[in-house]
Structures are given as structure tokens and as C-alpha cells.
N, CA, C and O atoms as a DFTB+ gen file, in Angstrom:
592 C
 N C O
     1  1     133.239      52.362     -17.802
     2  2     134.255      52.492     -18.821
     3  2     135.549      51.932     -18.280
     4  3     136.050      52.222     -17.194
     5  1     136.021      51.099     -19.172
     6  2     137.386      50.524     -18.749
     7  2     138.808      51.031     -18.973
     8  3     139.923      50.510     -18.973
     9  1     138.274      52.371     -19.183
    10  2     139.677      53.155     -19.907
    11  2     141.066      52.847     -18.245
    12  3     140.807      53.024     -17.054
    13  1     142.140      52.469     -18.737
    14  2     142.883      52.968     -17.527
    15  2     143.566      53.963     -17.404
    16  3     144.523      54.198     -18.143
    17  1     143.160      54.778     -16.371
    18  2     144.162      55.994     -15.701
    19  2     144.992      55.783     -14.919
    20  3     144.910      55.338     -13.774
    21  1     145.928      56.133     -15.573
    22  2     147.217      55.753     -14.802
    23  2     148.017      56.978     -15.124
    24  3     147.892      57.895     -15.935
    25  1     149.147      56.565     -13.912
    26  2     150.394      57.785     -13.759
    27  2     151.734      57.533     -14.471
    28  3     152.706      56.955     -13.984
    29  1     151.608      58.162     -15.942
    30  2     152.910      57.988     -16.774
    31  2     153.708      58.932     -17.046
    32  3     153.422      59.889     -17.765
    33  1     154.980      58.707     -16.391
    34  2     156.150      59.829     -16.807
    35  2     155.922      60.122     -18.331
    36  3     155.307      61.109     -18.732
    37  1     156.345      59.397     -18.944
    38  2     156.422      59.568     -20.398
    39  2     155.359      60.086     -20.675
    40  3     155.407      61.269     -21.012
    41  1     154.368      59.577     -20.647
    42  2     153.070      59.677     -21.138
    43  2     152.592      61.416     -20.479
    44  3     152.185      62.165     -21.366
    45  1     152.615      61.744     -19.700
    46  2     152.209      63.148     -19.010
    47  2     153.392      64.091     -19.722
    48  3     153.250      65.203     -20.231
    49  1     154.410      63.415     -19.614
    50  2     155.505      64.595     -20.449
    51  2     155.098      64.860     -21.448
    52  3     155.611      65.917     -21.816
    53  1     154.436      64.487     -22.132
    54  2     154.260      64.518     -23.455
    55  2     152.136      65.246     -23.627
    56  3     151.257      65.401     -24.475
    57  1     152.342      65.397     -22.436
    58  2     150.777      65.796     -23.068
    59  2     150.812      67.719     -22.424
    60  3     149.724      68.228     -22.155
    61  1     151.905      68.429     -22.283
    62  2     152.318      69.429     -22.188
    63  2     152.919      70.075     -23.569
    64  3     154.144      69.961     -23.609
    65  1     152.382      70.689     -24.646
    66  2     153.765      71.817     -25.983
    67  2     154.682      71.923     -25.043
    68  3     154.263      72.101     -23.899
    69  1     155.621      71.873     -25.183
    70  2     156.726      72.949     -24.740
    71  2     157.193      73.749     -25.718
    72  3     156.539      73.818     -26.759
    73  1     158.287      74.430     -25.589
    74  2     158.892      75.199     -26.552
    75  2     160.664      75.052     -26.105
    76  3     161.237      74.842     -25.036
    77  1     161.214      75.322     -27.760
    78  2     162.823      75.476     -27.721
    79  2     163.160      73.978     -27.227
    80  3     163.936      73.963     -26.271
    81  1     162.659      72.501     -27.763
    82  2     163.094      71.939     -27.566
    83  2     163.750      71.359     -28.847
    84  3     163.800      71.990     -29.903
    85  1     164.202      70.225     -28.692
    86  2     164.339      68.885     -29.986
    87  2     163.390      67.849     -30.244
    88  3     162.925      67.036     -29.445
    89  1     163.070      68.036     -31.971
    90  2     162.376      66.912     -32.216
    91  2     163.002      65.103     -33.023
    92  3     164.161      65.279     -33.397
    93  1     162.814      64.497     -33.145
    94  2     164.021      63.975     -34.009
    95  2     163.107      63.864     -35.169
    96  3     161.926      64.123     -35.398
    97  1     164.360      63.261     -35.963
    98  2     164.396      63.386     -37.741
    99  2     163.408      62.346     -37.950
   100  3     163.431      61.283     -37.329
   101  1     162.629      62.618     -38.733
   102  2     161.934      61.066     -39.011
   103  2     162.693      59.966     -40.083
   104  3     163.395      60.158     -41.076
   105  1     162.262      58.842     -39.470
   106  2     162.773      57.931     -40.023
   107  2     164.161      57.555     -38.996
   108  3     164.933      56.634     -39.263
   109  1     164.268      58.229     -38.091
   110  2     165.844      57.681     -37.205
   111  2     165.367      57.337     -35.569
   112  3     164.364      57.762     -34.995
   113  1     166.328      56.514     -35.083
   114  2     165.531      56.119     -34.146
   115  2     166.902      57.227     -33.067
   116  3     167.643      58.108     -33.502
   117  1     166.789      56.752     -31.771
   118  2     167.683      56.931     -30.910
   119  2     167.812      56.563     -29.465
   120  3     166.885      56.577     -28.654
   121  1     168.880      56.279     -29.259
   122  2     168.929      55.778     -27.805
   123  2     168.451      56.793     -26.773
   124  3     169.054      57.849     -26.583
   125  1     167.365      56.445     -26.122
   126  2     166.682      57.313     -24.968
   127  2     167.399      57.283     -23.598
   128  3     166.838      57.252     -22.502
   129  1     168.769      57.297     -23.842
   130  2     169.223      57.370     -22.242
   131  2     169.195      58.629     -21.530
   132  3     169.250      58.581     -20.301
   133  1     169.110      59.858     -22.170
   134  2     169.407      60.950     -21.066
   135  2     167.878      61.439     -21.121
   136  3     166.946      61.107     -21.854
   137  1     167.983      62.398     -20.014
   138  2     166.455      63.266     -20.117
   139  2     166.613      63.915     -20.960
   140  3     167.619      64.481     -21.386
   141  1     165.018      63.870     -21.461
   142  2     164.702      65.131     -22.316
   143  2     163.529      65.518     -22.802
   144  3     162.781      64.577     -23.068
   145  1     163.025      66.805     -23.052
   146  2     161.831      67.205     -23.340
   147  2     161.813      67.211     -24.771
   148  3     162.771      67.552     -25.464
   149  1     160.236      66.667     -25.376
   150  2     160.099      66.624     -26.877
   151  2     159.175      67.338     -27.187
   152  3     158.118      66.883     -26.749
   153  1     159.003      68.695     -28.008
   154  2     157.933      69.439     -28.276
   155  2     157.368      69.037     -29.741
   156  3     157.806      69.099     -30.890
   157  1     156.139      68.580     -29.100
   158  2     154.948      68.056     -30.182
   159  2     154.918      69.215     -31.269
   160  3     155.031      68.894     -32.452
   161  1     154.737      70.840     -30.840
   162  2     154.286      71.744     -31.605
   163  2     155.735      71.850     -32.419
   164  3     155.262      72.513     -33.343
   165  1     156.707      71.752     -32.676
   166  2     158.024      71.767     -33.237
   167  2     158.066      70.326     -34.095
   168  3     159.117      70.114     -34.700
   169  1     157.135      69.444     -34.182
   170  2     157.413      68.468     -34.968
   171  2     156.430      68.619     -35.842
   172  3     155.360      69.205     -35.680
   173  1     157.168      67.613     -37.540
   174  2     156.285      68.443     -38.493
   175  2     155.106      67.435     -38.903
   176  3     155.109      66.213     -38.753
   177  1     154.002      68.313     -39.507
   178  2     152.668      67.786     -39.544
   179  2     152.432      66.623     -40.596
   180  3     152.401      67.101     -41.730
   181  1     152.270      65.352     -40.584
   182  2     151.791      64.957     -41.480
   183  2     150.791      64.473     -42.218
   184  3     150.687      63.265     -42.009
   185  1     149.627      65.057     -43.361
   186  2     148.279      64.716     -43.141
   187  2     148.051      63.771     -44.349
   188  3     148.782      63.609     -45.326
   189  1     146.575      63.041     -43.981
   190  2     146.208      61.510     -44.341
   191  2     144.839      62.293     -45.249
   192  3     144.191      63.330     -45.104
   193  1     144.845      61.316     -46.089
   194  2     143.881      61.683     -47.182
   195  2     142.379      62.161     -46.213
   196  3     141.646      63.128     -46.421
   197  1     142.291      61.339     -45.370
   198  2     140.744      61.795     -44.236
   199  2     140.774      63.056     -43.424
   200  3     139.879      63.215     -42.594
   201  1     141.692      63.958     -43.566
   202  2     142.260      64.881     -42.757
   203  2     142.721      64.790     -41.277
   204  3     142.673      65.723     -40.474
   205  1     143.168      63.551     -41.031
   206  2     143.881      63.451     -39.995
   207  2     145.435      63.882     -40.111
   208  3     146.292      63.575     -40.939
   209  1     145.469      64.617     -39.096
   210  2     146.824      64.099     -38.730
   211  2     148.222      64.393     -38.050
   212  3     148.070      65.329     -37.265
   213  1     149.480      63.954     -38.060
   214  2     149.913      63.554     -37.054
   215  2     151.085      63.728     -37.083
   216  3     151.593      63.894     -38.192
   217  1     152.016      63.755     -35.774
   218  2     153.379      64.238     -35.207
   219  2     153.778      63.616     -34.914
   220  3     153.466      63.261     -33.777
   221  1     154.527      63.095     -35.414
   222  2     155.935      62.088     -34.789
   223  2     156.823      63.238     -33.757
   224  3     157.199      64.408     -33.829
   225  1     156.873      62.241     -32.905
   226  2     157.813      63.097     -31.578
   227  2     158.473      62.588     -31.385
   228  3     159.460      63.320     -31.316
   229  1     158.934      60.873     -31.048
   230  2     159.928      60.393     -30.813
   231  2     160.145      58.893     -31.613
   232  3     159.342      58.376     -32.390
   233  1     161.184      58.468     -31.279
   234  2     161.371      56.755     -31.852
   235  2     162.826      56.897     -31.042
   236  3     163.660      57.801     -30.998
   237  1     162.726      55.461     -30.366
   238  2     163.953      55.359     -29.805
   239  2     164.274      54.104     -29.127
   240  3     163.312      53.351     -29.281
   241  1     165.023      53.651     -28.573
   242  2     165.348      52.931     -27.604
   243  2     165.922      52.913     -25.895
   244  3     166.993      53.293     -25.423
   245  1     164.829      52.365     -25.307
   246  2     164.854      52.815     -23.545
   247  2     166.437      51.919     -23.179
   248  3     166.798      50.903     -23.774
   249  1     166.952      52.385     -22.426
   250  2     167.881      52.087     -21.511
   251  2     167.655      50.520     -21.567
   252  3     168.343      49.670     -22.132
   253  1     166.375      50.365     -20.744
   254  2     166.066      48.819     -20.498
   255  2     165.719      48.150     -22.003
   256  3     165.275      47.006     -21.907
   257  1     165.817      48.548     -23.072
   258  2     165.917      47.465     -24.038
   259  2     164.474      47.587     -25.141
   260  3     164.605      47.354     -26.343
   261  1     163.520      47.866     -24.710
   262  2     162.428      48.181     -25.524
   263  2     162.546      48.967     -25.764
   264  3     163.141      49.770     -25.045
   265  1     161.813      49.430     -27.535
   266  2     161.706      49.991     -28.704
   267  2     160.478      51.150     -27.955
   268  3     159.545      50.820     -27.224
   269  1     160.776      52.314     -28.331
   270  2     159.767      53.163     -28.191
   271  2     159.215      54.275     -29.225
   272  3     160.055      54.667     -30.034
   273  1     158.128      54.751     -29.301
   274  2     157.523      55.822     -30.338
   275  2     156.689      56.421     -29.889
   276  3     155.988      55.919     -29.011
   277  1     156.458      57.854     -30.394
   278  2     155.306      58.568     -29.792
   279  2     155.304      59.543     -30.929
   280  3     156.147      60.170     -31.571
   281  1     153.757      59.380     -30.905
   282  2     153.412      60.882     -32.220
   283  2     151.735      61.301     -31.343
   284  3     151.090      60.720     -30.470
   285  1     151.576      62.280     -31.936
   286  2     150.384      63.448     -31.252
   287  2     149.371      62.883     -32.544
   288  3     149.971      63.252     -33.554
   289  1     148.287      62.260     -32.915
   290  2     147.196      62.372     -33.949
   291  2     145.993      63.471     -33.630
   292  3     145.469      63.571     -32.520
   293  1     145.667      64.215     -34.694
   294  2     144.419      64.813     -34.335
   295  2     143.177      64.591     -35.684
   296  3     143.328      64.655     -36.904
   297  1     142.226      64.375     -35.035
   298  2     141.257      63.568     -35.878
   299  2     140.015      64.842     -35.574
   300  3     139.513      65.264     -34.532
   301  1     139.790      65.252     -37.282
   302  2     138.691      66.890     -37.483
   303  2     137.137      65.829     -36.938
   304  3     136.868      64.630     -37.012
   305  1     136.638      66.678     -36.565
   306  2     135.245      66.117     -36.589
   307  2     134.596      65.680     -37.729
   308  3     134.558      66.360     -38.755
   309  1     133.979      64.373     -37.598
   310  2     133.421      63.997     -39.124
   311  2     134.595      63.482     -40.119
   312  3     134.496      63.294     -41.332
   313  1     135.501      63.340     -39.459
   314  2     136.573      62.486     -40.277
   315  2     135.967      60.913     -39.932
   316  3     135.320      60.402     -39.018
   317  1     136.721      60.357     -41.531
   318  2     136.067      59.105     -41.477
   319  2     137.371      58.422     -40.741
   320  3     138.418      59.069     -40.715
   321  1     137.322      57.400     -40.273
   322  2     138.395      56.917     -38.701
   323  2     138.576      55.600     -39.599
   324  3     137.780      54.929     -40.255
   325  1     140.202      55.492     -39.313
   326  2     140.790      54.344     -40.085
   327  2     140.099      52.530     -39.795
   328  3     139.834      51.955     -38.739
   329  1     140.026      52.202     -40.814
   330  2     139.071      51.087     -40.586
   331  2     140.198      50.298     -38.894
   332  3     141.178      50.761     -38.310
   333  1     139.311      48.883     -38.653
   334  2     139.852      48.366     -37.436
   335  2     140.987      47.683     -37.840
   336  3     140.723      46.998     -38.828
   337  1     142.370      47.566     -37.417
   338  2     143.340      46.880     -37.298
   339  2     144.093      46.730     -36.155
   340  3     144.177      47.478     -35.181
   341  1     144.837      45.270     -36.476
   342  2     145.782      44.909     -35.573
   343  2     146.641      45.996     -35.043
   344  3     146.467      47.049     -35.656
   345  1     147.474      46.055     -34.132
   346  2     149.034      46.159     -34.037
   347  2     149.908      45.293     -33.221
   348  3     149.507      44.729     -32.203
   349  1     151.254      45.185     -33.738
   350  2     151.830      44.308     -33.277
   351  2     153.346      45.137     -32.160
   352  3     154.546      44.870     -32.103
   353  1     152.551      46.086     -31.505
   354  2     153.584      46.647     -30.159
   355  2     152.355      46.210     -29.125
   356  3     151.486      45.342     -29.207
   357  1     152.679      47.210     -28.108
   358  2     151.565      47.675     -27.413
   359  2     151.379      49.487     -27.401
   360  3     152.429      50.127     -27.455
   361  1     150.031      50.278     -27.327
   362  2     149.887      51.145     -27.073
   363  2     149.497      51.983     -25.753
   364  3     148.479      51.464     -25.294
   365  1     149.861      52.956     -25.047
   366  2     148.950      54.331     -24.551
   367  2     148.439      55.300     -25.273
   368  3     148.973      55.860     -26.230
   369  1     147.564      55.469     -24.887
   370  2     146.663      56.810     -26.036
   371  2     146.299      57.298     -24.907
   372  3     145.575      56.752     -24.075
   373  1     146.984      58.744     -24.829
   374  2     146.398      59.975     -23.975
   375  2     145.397      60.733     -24.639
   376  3     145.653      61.205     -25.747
   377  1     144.639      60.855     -24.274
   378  2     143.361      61.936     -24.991
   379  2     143.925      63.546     -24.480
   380  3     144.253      63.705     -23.304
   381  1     143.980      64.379     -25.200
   382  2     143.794      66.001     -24.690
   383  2     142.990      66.944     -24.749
   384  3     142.907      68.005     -24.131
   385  1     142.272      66.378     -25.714
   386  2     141.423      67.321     -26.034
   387  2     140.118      66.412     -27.053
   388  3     140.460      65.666     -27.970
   389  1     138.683      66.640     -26.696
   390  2     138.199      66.210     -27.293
   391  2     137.294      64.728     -26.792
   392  3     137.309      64.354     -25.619
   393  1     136.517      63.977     -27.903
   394  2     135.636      62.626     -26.912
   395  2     135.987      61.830     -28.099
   396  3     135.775      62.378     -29.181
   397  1     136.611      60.340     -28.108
   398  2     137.115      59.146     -28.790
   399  2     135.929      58.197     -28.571
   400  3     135.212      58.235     -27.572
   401  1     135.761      57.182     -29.788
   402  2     135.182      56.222     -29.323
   403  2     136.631      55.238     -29.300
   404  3     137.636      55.443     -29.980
   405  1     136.397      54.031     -28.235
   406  2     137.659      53.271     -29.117
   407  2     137.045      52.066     -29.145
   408  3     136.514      51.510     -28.183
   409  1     137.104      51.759     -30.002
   410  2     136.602      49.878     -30.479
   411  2     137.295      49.334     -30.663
   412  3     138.205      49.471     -31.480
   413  1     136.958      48.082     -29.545
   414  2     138.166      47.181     -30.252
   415  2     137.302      45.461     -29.200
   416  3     136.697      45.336     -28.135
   417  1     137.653      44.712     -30.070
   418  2     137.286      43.400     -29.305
   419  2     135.864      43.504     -29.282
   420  3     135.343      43.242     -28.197
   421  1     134.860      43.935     -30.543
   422  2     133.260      43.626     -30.363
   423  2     132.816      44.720     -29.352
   424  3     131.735      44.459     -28.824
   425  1     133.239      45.570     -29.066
   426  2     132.952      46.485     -27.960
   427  2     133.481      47.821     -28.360
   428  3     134.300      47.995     -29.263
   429  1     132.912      48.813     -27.569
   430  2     133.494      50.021     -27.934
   431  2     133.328      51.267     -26.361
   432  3     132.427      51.086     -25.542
   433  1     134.140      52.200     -26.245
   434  2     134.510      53.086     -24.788
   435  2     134.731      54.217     -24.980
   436  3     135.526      54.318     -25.915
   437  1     134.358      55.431     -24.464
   438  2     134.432      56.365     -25.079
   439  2     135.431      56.999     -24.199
   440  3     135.731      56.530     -23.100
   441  1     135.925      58.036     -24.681
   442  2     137.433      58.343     -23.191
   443  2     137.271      59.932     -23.943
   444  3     137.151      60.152     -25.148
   445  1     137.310      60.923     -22.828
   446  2     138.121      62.165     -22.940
   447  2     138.962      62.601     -22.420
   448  3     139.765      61.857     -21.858
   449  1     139.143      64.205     -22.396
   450  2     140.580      64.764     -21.864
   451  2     140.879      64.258     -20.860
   452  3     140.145      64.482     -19.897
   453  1     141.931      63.479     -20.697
   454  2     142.666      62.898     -19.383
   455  2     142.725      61.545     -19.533
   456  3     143.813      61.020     -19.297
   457  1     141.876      60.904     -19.845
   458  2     141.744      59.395     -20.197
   459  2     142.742      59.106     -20.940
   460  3     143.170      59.895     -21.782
   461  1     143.221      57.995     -20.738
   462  2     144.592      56.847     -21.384
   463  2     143.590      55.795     -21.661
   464  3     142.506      55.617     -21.104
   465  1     144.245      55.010     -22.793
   466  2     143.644      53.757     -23.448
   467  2     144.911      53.530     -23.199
   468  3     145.897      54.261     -23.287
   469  1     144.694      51.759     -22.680
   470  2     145.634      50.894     -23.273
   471  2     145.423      50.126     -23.957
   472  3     144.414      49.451     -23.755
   473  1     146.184      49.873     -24.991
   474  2     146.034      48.731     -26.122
   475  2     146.819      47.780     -26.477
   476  3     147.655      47.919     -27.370
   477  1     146.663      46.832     -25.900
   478  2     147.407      45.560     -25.682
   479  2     148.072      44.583     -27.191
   480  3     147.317      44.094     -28.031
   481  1     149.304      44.496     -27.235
   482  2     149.827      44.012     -28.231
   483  2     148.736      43.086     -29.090
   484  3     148.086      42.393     -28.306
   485  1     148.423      42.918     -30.226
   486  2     147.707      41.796     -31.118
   487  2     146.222      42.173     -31.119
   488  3     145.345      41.411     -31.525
   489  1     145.881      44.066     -30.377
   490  2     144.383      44.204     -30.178
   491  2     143.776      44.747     -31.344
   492  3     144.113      45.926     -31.450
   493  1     142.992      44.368     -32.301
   494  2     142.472      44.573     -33.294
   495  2     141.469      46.343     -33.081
   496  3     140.309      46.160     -32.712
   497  1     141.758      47.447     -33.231
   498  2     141.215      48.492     -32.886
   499  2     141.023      49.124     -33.770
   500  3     141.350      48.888     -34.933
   501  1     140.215      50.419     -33.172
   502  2     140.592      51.909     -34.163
   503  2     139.856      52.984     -32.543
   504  3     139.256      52.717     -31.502
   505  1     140.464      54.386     -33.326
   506  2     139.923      55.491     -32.021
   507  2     138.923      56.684     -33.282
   508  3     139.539      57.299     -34.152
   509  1     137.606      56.785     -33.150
   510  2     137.228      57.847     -33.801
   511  2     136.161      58.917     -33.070
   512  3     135.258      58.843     -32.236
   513  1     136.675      59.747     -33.721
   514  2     136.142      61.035     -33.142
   515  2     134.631      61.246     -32.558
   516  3     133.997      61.498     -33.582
   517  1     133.889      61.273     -31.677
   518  2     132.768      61.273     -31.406
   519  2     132.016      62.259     -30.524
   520  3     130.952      62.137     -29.917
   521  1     133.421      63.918     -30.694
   522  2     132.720      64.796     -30.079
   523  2     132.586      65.828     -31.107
   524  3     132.741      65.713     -32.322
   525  1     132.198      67.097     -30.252
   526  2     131.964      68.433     -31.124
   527  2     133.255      69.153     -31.497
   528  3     133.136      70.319     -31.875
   529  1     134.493      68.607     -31.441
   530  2     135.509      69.382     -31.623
   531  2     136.869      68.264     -31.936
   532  3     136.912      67.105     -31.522
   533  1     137.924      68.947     -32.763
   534  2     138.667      68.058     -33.236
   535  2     139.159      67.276     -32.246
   536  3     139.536      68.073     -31.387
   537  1     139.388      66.095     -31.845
   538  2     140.191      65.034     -30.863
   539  2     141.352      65.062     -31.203
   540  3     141.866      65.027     -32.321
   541  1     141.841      65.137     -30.044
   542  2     143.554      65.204     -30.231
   543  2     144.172      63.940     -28.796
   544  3     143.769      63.987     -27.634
   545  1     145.172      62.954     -29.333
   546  2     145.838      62.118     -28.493
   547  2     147.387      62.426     -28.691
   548  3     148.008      63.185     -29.436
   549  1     147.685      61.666     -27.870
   550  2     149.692      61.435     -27.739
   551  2     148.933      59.887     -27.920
   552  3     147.838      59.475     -27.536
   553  1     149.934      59.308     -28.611
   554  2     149.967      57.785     -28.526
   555  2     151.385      57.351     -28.477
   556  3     152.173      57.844     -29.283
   557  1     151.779      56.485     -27.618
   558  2     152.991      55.744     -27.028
   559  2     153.030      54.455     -27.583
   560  3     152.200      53.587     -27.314
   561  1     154.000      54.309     -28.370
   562  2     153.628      52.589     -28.558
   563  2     155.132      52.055     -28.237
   564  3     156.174      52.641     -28.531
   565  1     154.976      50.539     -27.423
   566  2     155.891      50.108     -26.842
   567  2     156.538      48.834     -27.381
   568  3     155.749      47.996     -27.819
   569  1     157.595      48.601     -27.416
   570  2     158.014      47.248     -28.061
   571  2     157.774      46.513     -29.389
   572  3     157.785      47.274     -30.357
   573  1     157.616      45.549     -29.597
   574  2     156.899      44.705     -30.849
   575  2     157.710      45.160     -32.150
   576  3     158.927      44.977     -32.156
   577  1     157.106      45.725     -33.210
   578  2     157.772      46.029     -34.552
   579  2     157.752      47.913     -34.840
   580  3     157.474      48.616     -35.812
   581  1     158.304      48.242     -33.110
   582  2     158.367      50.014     -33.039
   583  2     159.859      49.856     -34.032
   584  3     159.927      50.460     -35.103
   585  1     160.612      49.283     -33.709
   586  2     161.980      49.027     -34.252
   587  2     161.935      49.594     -35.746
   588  3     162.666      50.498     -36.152
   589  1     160.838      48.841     -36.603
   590  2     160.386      49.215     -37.534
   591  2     160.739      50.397     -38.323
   592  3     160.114      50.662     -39.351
């Protein structure tokens, strides 16, 4: 499996609830210069006709100049998984809970708790559920049309 594990500040911050933090408003972005903790469970739910669904946690802009976003998706078992598409950032997908297939490029990888996907700007994908219990990710997406 080609999933990469890797060591991400951002990405590990974010795969902890916290509590008593700030979430931001949706629809606003913000400059990410100072520290700060973002609690997934404090941001509000939004669900998709397939019963997915998902938390916006952040949108912002890094110090160094790229566009950033992060929301939590959780996908019920036996949900039907959004057909394959482009995107035009790049992604991390932390898994927390749960077994993903992810397809993308004629191929497909299955990743659980702990596993990161990366998904490379212009990669035609999708992530669907392929265990006994709802799948839950953080997904990070970096640059491209996060601005958006």
C-alpha cells in the first residue's frame, strides 16, 4: 500500500476533539499567523443527501502564502461514495477511525486509523467506506482554488 505516513503538525493537530476552542464562520477565510487549536466537535455538521457528512474547521491563509482548509468527513457504512473527481489544490486525508478504499488513477488502496493519503493536485479520486463502521477523516487541502 502506498498510503504515505508522515509527520504533520497540522495534520495530527487536528486528528485530536479538543474542547473550548474556536471554530471559524463558514464562508470566511483567515490569516493563519498565530497558534491555535481548532475543535472539530464545536464545528457545525453539514449533511449530503448520501448521509455523509462534514465539518469545516478551518480556511485560511499560512504565513508563507498558501491557501489552506480543513474539514472532518464521516462516511455511514453503505453510503454510496461521491462519484470520482478531479481537484484542483492538493490534499491530506487522515483516517481516524474506520477502513477507506481510495481510488484514484485506475487503482485503488485501502488505508485505516492512522494512515494519511496524499492527493496530488489534478488527481482524479474518491475515498469510500469499506469497513464495518462509519469512516471518519480530517482532510487538509492545500493551495490551488482553497481561496475559493
Amino acid at each position: 500500500m502506498k498510503t504515505i505516513k508522515i509527520t504533520c503538525a497540522i495534520a495530527l493537530s487536528m486528528c485530536v476533539p479538543a474542547r473550548a476552542q474556536t471554530t471559524p464562520t463558514p464562508g470566511t477565510t483567515e490569516a493563519l499567523s498565530q497558534p491555535k487549536v481548532y475543535a472539530i466537535d464545536q464545528s457545525p455538521v453539514n449533511k449530503s443527501p448520501n448521509g455523509t457528512e462534514s465539518r469545516s474547521v478551518l480556511r485560511g491563509t499560512l504565513a508563507t502564502g498558501e491557501s489552506v482548509a480543513a474539514h472532518e468527513s464521516t462516511q455511514p457504512v453503505g453510503a454510496t461514495p461521491v462519484a470520482l473527481h478531479p481537484i484542483h489544490h492538493s490534499e491530506l486525508l487522515i483516517v481516524r477511525e474506520g477502513e477507506v478504499m481510495f481510488d484514484h488513477d485506475g487503482t485503488s488502496e485501502k488505508a485505516g486509523p492512522g494512515d494519511i493519503i496524499y492527493v496530488p493536485l489534478g488527481t482524479v479520486h474518491r475515498v469510500r467506506n469499506v469497513g464495518t463502521v462509519p469512516a471518519k477523516y480530517v482532510v487538509v487541502a492545500i493551495g490551488g482554488d482553497v481561496k475559493k
